[in-house]
C-alpha positions in Angstrom: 129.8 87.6 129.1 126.2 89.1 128.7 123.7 90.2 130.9 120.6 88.5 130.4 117.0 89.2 131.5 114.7 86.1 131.0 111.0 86.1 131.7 108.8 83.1 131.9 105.0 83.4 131.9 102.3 81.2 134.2 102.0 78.4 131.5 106.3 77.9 131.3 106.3 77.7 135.4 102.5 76.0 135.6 103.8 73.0 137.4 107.1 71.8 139.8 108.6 69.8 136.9 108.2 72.9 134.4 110.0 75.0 137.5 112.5 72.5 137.1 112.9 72.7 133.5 113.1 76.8 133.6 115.7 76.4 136.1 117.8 73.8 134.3 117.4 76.9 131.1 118.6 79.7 133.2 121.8 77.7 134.8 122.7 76.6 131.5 123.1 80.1 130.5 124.9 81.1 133.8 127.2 78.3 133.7 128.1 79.6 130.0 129.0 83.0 131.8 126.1 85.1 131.4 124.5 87.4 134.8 121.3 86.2 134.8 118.0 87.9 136.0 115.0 85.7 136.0 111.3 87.4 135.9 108.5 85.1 136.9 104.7 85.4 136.5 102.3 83.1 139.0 101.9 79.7 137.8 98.9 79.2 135.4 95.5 79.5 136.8 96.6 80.9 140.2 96.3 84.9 139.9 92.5 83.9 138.8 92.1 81.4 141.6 93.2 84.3 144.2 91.1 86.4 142.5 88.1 84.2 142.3 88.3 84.2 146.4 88.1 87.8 146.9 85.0 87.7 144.7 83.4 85.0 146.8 83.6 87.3 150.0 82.7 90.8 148.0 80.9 91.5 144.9 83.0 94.5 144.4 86.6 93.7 146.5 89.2 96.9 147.4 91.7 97.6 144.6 94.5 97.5 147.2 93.5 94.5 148.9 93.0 92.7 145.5 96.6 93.8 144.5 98.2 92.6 148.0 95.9 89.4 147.3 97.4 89.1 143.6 101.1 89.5 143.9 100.9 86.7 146.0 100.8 84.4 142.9 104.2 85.7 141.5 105.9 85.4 145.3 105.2 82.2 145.4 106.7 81.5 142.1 110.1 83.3 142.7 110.5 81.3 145.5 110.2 78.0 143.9 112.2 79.2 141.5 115.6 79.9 143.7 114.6 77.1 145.4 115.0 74.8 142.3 118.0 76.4 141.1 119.7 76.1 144.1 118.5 72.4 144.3 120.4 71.8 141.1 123.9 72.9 142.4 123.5 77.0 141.0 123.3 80.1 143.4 120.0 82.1 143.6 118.2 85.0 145.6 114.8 85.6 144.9 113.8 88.9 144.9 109.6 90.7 145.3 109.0 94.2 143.7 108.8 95.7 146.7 112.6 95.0 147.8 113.7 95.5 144.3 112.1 98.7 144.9 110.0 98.6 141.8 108.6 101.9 142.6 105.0 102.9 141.0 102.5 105.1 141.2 99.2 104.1 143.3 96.8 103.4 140.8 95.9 99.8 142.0 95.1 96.8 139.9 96.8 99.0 136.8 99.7 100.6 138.2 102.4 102.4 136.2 106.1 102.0 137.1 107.8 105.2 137.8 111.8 104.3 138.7 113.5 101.1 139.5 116.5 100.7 142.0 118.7 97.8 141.0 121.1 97.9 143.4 120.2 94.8 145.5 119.7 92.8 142.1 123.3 93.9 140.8 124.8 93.3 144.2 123.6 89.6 144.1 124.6 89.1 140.4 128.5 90.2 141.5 128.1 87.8 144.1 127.7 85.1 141.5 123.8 84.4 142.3 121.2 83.8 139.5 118.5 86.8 140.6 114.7 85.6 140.9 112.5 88.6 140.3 108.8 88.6 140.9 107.0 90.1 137.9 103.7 91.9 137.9 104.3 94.0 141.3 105.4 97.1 142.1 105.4 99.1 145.5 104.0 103.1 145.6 105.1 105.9 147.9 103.0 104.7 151.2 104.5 101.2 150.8 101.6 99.8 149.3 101.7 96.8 147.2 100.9 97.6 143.7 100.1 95.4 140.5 100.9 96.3 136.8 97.6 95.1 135.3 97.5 92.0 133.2 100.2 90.8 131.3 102.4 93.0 133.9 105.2 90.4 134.3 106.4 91.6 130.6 106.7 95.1 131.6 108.8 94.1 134.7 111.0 92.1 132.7 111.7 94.8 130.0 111.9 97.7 132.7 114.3 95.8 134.9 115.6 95.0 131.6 116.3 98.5 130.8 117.7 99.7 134.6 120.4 97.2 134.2 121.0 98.5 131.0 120.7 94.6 130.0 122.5 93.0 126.3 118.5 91.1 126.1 115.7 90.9 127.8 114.3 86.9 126.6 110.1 86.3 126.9 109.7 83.1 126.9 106.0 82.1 126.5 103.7 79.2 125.3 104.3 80.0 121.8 107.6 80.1 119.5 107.5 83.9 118.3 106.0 86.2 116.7 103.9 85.2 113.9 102.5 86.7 110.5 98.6 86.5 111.7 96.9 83.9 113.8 97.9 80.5 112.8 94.6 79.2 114.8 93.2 80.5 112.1 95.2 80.6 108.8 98.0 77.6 108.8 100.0 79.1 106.5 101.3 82.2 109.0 104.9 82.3 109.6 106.8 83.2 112.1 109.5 86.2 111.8 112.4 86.4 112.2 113.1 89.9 112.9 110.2 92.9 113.2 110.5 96.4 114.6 109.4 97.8 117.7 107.3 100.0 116.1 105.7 97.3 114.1 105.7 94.8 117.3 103.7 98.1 118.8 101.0 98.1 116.2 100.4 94.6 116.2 100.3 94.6 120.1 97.9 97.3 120.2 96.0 95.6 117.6 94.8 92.3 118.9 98.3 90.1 118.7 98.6 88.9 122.3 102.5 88.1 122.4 103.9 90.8 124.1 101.9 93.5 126.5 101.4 97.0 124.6 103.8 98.4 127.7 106.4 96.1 127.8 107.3 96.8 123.9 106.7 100.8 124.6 109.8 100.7 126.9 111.7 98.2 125.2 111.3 101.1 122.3 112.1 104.2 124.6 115.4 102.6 126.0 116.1 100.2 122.8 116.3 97.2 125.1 116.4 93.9 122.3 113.7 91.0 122.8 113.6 88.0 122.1 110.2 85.9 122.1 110.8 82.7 122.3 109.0 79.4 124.2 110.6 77.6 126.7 109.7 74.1 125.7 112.3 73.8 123.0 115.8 75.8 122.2 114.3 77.0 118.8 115.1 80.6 118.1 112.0 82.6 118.2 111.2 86.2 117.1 113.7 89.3 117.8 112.1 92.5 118.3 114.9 95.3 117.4 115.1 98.9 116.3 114.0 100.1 112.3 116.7 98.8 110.0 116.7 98.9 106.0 116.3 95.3 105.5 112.9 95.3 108.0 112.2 98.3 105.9 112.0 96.5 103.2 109.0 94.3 103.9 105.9 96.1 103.0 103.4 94.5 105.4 104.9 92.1 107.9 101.8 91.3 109.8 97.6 90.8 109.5 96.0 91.3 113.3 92.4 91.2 114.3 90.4 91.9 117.4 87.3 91.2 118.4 86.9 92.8 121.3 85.5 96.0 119.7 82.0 97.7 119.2 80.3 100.4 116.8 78.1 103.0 118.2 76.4 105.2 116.1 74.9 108.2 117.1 72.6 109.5 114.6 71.1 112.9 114.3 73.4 115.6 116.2 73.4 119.5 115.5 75.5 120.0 112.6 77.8 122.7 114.5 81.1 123.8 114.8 82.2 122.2 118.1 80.0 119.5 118.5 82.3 117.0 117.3 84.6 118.1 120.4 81.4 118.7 122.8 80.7 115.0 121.9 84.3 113.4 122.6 85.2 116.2 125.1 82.2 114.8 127.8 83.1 110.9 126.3 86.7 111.5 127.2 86.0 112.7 130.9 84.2 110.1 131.5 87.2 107.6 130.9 85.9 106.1 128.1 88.4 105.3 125.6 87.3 105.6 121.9 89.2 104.4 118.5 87.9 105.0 115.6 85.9 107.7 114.8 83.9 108.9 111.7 81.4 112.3 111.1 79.0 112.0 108.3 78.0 115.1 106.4 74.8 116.3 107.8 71.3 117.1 106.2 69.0 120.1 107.3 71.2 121.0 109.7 71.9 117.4 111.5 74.8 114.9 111.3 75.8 111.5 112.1 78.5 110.3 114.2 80.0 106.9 114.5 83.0 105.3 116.9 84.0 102.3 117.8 85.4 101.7 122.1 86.4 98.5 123.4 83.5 96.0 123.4 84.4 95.0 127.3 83.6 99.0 128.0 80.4 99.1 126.2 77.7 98.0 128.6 79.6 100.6 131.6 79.9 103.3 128.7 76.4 103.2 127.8 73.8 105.4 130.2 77.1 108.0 129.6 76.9 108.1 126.3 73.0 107.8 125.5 73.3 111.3 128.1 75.6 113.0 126.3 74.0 112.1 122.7 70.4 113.4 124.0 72.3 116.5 125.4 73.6 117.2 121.9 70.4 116.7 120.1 70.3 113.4 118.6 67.6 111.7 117.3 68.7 107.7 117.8 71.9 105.8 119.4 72.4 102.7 117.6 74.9 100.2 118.7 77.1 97.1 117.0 78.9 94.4 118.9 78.7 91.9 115.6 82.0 93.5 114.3 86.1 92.8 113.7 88.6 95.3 113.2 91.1 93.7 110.7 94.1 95.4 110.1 97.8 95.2 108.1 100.9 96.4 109.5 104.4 97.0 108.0 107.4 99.7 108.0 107.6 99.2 104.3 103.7 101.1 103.6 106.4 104.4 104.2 107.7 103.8 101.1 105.5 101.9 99.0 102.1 103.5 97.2 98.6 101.3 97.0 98.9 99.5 100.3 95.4 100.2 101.7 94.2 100.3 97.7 94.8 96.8 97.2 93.9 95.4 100.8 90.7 96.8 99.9 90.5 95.4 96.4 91.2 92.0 98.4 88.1 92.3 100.7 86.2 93.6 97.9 87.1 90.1 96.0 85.9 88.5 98.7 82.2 90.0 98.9 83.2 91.7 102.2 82.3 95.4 102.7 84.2 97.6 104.5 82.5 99.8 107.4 85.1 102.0 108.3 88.7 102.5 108.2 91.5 103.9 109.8 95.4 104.4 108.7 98.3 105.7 110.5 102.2 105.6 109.2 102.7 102.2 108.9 99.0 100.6 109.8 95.6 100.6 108.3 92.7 99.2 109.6 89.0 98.3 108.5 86.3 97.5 110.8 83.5 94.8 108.8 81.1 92.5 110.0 82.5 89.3 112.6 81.3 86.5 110.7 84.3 87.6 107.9 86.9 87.2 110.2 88.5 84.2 109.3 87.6 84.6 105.4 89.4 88.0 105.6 92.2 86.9 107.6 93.7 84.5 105.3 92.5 86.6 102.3 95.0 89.2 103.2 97.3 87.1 104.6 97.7 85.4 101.0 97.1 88.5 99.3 99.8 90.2 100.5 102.4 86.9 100.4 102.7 86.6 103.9 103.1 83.1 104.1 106.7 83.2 102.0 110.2 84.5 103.9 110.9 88.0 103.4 113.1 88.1 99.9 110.5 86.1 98.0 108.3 88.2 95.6 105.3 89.1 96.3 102.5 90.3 94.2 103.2 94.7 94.6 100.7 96.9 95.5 98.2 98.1 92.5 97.9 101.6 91.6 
């Protein structure tokens, strides 16, 4: 007998008859012996339908009332949920963050999870009951209702996952598993079998919309196994594990893009110790988040510096950052939303020599250039121009073999 944590996302539960379906799902695996938690987002459509109304009366709504507004979505869920399990003969208790006491900190809308008493959830599993979680919300200190942020009901499910000290934690979503790159874009992708947290991590961070960057960061910290998989058919899907040597093995297991990014160059700065740090020092207190960042070697005493932020953050980041630049001394801000960060992951770049060589070689062959780059351990990146996404996607993703199972040869790295 296992214990078994399975989430379902807002399109799985998007209508009665797919509430049905989930709850046929989790009674077949109760009835084969397994204690069964059950994590539910709101059904599609409905978080942004709440949140649509509070913008309606305010331009600019309270974070706490927009988080009391939101969880809403997910209540309503968990109850229809026990409610159609019970309807079909099985035992259920549904269960909101609150009296789970998903404890967080207060920072609504975004809210970080600090401790999770499972008590009342493992009382109701001895007493033979299916329990119905509501994902996404939290409560803080004062009582108030909190929200996780977007893509929140992962995170519950792999942090309840973890205080139950659970054998799986199952994310069922509209899509199979895990796959090699965008198949929207490149029909060849595949989808794996088996990739590491750390990898899952990269390609999370990176653009791949699967699994939320937090949910995989504690599945990694207390080694809880997931299991991506959809809930319209029994296919396996993708199992996210800890490092072996076979996954080790696999030079680069995935290509990710994202869009959502945007170059700023600020051109001209004194060409100082310490003004590198001045510069990202009065960027950083001002919350803006920064990725990649590059410092060209300066000329009669001025240099050049270029970063890239989050696209979404660009128009709010820039009066802050056209300040700070004239405070330093610079000549010109220049800015770039017409850009894609590409980028290859894999365990195996540990171990193997030319890895960013030949991706490079590979947009070279393809008359893209390269505007800056990034590595890190087992990832490296390259920012270039939007209308090359596509082209490059499927350039690498051939390149590099991606579209054969692990075990087949693939052309090695040059150099």
């Amino acid at each position: 007998m296992a214990l078994v944590v399975q989430k379902f996302g807002g399109t799985s539960v998007g209508s009665l008859d797919r509430i049905r379906n989930v709850a046929k799902r989790c009674l077949e695996s109760h009835r084969k012996g397994d204690d069964v938690v059950v994590i539910v987002s709101a059904m599609s459509g409905e978080t942004n339908r709440l949140l649509g109304l509070a913008h309606e009366l305010a331009q600019v709504p309270s974070a706490r009332e927009m988080d009391a507004l939101a969880a809403t979505g997910e209540q309503v869920t968990a109850a229809l949920m026990a409610i159609a399990i019970q309807e079909l003969g099985g035992k259920a208790r549904s269960f909101l963050g609150h009296q789970v006491r998903v404890l967080t900190d207060n920072a609504f809308t975004k809210a970080r999870i600090k401790t999770i008493d499972a008590s009342k959830v493992i009382s109701a599993l001895k007493e033979g009951h299916i329990a119905v979680v509501a994902g996404f919300q939290g409560v803080d200190e004062q009582g108030n209702i909190t929200t996780l942020g977007r893509g929140g009901s992962d995170t519950s499910a792999v942090a309840v996952a973890a205080a139950l000290n659970a054998d799986a934690c199952e994310i069922y979503t509209d899509v199979d598993g895990v796959y090699t790159t965008d198949p929207n874009i490149c029909p060849s992708a595949r989808k794996i079998g088996r990739i590491s947290y750390e990898e899952m991590l990269e390609l999370a961070s990176l653009g791949a919309k699967v699994l939320q960057i937090r949910s995989v960061e504690i599945a990694m910290k207390y080694q809880v196994p997931l299991h991506v998989r959809t809930s319209f058919s029994d296919a396996p899907g993708t199992w996210v594990v800890g490092e072996d040597a076979a996954l080790e093995q696999v030079v680069v297991a995935g290509v990710a893009y994202d869009k959502n990014e945007a170059r700023v160059h600020i051109q001209g700065v004194d060409d100082r110790p310490g003004v590198v740090a001045d510069l990202f020092g009065q960027i950083s207190e001002r919350n803006i988040s920064v990725d990649m960042i590059i410092q060209n070697v300066g000329q009669n005493a001025r240099a050049d510096v270029t970063f890239t932020l989050a696209k979404s953050d660009l128009a709010r980041a820039k009066p802050d950052i056209e300040a700070i630049a004239k405070g330093l001394g610079s000549q010109a801000v220049r800015y770039d939303e017409d850009i894609v960060k590409l980028s290859i992951v894999g365990l195996g770049m540990r171990s193997h020599a030319g890895v960013a060589a030949k991706m490079f070689r590979i947009l070279a062959a393809e008359g893209i250039n390269i505007q800056a780059i990034s590595t890190s351990e087992i990832k490296v990146s390259c920012i270039v121009a939007s209308k090359y996404t596509e082209l490059a996607v499927r350039a690498l993703h051939e390149g590099f073999g991606l579209s054969k199972e692990p075990g087949a040869k693939e052309p090695p790295p040059e150099g």
